[in-house]
Backbone bond lengths (Angstrom), bond angles and torsions (degrees), N, CA, C in turn:
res aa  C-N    CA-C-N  psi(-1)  N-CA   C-N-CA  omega(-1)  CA-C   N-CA-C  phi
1 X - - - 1.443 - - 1.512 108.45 -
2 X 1.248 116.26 128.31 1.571 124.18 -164.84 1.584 88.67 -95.31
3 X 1.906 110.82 161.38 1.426 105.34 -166.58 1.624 96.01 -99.23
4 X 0.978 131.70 123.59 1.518 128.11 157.71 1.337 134.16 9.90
5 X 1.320 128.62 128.60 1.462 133.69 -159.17 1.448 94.61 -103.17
6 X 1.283 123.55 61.01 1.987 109.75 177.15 1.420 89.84 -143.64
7 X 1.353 100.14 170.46 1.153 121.93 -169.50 1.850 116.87 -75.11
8 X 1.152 119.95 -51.23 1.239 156.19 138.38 2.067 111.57 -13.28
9 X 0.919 96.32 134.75 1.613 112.33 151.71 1.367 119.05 -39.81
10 X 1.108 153.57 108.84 1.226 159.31 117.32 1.373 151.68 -76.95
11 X 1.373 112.88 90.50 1.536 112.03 -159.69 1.360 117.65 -59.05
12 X 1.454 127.08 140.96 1.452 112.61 -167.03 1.861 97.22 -87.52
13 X 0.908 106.78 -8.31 1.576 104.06 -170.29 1.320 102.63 -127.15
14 X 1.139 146.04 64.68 1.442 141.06 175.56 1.292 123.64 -48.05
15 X 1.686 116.57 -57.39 1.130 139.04 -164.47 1.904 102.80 -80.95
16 X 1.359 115.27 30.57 1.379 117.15 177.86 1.167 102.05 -93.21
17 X 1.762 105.03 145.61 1.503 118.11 176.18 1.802 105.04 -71.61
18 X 1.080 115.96 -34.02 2.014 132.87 -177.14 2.066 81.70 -59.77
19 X 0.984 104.44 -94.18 1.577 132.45 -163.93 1.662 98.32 133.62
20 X 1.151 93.56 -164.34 2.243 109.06 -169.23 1.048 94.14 -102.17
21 X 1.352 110.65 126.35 1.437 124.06 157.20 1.546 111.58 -54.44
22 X 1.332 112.29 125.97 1.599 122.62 -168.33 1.419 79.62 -101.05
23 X 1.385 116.36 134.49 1.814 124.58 171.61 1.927 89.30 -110.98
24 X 1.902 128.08 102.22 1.287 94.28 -157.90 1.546 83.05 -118.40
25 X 1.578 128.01 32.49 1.355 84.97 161.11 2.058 76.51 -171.76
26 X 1.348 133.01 125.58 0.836 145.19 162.23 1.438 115.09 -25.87
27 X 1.614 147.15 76.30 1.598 122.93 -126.65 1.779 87.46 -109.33
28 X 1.344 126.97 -31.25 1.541 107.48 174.50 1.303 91.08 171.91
29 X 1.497 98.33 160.24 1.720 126.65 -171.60 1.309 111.91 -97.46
30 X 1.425 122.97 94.33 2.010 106.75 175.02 1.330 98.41 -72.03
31 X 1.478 111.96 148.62 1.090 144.57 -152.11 1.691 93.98 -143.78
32 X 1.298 139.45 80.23 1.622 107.08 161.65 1.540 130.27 -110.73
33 X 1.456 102.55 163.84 1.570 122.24 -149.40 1.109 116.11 -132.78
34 X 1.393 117.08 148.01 1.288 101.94 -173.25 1.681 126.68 -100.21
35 X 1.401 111.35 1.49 1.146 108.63 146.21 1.791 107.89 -150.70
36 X 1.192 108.81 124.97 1.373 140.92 -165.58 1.851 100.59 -57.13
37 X 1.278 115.03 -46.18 1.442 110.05 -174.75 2.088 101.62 -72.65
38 X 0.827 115.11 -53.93 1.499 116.76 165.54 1.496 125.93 -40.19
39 X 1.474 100.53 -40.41 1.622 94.30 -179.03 1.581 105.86 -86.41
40 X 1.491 119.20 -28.72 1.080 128.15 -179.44 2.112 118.44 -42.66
41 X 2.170 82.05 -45.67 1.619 94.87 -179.52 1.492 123.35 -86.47
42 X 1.656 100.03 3.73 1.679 110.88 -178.18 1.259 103.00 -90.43
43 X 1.600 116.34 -38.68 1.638 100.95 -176.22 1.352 112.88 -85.78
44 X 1.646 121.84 -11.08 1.463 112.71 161.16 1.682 117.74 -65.53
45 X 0.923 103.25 -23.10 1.497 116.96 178.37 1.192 135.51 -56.67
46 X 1.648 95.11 -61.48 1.970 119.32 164.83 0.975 98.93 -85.60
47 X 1.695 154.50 -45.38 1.144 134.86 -161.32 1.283 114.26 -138.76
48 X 1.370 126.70 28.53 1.003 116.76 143.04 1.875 114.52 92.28
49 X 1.709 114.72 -19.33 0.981 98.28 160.59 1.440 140.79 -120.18
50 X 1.362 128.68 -118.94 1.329 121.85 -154.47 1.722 104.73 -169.97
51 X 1.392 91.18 132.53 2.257 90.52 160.97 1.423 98.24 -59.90
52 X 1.583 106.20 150.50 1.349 112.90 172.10 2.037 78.98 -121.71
53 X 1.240 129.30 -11.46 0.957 110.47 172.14 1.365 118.05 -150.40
54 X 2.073 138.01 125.61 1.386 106.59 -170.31 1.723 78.92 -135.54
55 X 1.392 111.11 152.37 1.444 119.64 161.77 1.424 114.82 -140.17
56 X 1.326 130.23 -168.02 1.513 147.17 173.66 1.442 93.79 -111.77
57 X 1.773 104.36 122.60 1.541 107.35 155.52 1.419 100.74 -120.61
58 X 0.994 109.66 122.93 2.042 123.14 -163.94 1.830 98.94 -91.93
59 X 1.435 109.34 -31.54 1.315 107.87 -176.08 2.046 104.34 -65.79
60 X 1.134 96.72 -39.10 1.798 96.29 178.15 1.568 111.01 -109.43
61 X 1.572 114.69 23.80 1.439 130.96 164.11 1.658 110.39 49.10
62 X 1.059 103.09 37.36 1.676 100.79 179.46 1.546 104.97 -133.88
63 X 1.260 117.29 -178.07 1.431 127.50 -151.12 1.577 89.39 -152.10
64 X 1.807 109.70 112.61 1.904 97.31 -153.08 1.716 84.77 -125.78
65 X 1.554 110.35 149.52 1.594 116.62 176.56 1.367 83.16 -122.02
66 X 1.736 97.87 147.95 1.361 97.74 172.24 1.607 105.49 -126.93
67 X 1.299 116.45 118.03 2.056 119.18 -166.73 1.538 85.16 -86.30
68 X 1.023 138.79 136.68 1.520 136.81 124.41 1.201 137.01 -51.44
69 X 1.763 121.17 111.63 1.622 100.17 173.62 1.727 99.74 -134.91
70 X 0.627 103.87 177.88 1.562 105.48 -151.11 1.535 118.47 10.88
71 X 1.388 124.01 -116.11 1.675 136.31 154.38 1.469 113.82 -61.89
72 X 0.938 107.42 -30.28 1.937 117.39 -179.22 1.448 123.67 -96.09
73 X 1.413 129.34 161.69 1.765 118.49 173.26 1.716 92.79 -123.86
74 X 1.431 82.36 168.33 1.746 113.87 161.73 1.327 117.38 -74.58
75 X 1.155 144.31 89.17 1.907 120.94 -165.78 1.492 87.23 -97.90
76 X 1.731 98.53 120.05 1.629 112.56 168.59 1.635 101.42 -81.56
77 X 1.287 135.34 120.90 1.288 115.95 130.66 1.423 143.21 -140.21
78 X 1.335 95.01 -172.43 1.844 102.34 -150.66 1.571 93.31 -123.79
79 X 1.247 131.21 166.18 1.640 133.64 -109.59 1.894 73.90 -150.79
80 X 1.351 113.29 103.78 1.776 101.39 151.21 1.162 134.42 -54.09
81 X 1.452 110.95 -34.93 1.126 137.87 -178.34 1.808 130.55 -118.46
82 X 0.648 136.75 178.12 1.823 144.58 155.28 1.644 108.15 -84.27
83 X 1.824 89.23 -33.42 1.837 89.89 -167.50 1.579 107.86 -113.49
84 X 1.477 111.97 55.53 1.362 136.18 164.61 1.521 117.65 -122.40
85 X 1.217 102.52 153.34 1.681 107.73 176.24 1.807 113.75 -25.16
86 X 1.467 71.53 -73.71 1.991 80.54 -172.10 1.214 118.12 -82.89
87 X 1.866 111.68 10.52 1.637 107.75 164.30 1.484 86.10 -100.94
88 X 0.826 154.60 -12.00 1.434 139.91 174.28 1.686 129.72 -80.26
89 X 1.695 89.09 -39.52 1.615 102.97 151.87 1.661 129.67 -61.65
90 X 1.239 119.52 -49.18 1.082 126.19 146.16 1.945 127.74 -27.42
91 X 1.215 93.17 -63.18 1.819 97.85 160.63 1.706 119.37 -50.09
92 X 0.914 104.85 -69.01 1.394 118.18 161.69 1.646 118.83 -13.60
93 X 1.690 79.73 -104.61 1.390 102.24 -172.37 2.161 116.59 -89.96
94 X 1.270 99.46 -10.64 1.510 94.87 169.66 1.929 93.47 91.24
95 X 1.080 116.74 -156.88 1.415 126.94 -162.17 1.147 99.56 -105.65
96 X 1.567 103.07 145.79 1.463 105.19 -166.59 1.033 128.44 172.28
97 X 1.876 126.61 -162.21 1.600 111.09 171.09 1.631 88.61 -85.21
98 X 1.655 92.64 165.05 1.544 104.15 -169.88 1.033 85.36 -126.59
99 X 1.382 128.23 -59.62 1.978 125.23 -156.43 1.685 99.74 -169.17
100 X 1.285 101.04 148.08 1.484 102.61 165.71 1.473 113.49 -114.23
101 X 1.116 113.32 157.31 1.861 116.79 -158.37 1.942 89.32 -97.76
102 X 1.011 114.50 -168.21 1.188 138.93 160.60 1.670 121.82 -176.92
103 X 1.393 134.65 118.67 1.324 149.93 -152.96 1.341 87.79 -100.01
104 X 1.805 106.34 115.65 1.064 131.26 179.67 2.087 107.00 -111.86
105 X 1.040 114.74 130.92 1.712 123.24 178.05 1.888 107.03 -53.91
106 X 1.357 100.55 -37.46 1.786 103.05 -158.53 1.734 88.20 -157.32
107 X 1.579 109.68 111.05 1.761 118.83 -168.71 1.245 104.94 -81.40
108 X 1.757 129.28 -40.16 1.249 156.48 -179.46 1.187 87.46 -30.45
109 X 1.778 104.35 -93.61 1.966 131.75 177.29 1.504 83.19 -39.23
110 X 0.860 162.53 -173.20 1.775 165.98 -7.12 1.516 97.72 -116.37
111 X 1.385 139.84 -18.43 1.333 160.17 -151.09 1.627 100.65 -125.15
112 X 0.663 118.62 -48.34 1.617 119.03 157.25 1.477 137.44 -55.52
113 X 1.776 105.84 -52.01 1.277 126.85 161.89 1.504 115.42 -59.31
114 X 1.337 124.80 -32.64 1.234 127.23 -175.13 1.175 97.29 -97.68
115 X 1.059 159.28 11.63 1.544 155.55 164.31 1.711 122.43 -90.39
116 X 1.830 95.43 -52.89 1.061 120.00 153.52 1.584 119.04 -49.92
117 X 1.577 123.06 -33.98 2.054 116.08 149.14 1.026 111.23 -60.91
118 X 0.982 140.67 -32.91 1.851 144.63 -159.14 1.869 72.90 82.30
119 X 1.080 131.02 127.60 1.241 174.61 146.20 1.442 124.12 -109.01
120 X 1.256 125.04 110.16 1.590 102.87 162.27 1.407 141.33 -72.60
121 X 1.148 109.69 89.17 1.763 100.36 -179.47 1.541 125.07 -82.34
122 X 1.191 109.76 160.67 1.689 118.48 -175.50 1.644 85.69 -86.75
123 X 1.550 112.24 -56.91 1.373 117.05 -144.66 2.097 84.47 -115.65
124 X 1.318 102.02 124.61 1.222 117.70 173.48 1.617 114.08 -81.02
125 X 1.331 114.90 -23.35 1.748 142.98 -158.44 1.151 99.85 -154.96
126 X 1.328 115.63 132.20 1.507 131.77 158.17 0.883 126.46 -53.11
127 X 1.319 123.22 124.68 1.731 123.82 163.33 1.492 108.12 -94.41
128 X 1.399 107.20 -178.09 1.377 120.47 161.65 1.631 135.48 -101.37
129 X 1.488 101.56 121.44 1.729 94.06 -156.89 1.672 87.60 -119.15
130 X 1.584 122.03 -162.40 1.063 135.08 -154.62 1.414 104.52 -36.53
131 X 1.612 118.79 171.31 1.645 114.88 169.47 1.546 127.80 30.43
132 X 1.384 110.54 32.72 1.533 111.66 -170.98 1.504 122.57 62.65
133 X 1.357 100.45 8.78 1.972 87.73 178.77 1.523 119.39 -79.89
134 X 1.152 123.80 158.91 1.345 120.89 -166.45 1.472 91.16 -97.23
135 X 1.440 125.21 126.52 1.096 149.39 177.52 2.017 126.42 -86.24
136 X 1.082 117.78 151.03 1.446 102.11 157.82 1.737 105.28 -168.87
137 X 1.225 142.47 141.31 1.250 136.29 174.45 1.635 109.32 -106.44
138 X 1.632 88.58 160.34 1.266 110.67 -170.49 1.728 116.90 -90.65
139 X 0.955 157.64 157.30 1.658 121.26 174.15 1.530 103.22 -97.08
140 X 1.396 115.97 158.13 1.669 108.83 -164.06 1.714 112.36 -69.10
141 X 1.500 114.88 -17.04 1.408 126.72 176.21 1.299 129.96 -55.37
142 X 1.803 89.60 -35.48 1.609 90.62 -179.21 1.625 124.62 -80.93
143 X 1.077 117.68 8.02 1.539 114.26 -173.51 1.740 101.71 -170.21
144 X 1.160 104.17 112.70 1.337 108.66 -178.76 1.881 130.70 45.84
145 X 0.944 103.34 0.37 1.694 117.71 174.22 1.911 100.55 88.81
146 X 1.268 125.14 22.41 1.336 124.09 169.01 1.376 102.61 -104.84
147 X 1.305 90.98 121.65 1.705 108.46 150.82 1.672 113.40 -57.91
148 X 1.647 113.78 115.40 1.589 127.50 179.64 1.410 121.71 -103.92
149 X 1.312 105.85 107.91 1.450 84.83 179.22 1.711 107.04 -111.79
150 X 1.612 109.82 176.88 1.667 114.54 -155.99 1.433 96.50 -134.62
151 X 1.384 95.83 130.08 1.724 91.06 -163.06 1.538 94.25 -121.72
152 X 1.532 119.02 132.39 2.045 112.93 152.11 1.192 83.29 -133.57
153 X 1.615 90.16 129.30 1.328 120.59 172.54 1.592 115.38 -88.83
154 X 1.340 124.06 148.90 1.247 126.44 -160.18 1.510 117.85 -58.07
155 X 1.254 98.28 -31.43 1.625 104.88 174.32 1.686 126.99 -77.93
156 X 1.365 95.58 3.37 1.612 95.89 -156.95 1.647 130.61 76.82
């Protein structure tokens, strides 16, 4: 099924009991590194900016900076471990893109709808990842070989 020739929004699935996952705002790029204070001073360097926010999330063992650039951030991160996701990716594949986010209104509905495709998910249910947002990943198989992750943030 080819996607619609209009100008306009068009849901490819209207008649779904879920509804369409609205992806409504590009929410940030993981980026990981292997050491977080270094990459932090490289992109102030070449470009000039800055975390406006960095914490420890121990539940997904990483250590995350978040750069702001326009509506969206850069998420730098750095590996607690060797024997964490993104210390394991890191082994692997070296430094790099890790996953791109996408800011979802309602994670439940978008986690449902994609299940209901046969989707592969990592996370069947949301957890809680940086700043309280409710989190969920995509597995990198199902759509172009990127790891997706789905972000609602606490505020809406």
């Amino acid at each position: 099924m080819s996607a619609p020739k209009t100008a306009g929004f068009s849901p490819r699935f209207p008649a779904s009991n879920f509804g369409v996952v609205k992806l409504y705002n590009l929410d940030h790029v993981g980026i990981a590194v292997n050491d977080l204070d270094v990459a932090i001073a490289d992109y102030f360097d070449r470009y000039g900016v800055e975390p406006n926010h960095r914490q420890v999330v121990v539940d997904q063992g990483v250590e995350e900076a978040m750069i702001p650039i326009g509506g969206s951030f850069v998420q730098l991160l750095g590996a607690l471990s060797p024997h964490t996701p993104v210390g394991r990716f890191l082994e692997r594949k070296g430094e790099g893109l890790h996953h791109i986010a996408y800011a979802v209104l309602d994670i439940d509905e978008a986690l449902a709808h994609l299940a209901a495709r046969g989707a592969r998910l990592i996370d069947e249910f949301p957890r809680v990842g940086g700043s309280g947002a409710r989190i969920a990943f995509v597995h990198p198989s199902d759509l172009a070989g990127t790891l997706i992750e789905l972000v609602e943030h606490p505020d809406g």
